[in-house]
C-alpha positions, 0 to 999 in steps of 0.5 A: 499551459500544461495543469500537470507539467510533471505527466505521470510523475506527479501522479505517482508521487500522489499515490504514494503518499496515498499509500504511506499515509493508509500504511502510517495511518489505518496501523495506528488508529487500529493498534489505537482501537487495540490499546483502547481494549485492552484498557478496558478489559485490563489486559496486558497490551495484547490486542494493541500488539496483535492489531498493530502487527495484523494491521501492518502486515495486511497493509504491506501485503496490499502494497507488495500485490498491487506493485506485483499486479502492476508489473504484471500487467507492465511486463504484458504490454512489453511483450508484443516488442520482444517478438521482434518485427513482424514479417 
């Protein structure tokens, strides 16, 4: 019996929610860090909005130029079959 009966399928349901979960998670416990200092120093919410929004921009970054990496190196391994038959 196959241990993994959906291939790469499974896989990349796995990765993600790996991907989802650092995105939701590392956003908030950085903005939570943030609000945390902006109590303590008495600010306004400052450093929570800063650390929120860097935080979220960097993660999507991260995403966008791993997907980009990854069809670049897709698009490379389709490109001998675009060639045609060799003769």
């Amino acid at each position: 019996m196959d241990p993994n009966p959906f291939g790469d399928l499974g896989a990349q349901k796995g990765d993600g929610l790996i991907m989802a979960l650092e995105l939701v998670l590392t956003t908030t416990i950085l903005a939570g860090l943030g609000f945390w200092l902006d109590r303590t120093i008495g600010t306004t919410p400052v450093f929570t909005i800063f650390f929120a929004a860097f935080t979220l921009a960097y993660e999507v970054w991260k995403i966008v130029a791993g997907y980009d990496a990854e069809m670049a190196a897709h698009a490379e391994r389709r490109q001998p079959l675009r060639q045609g038959p060799v003769r």
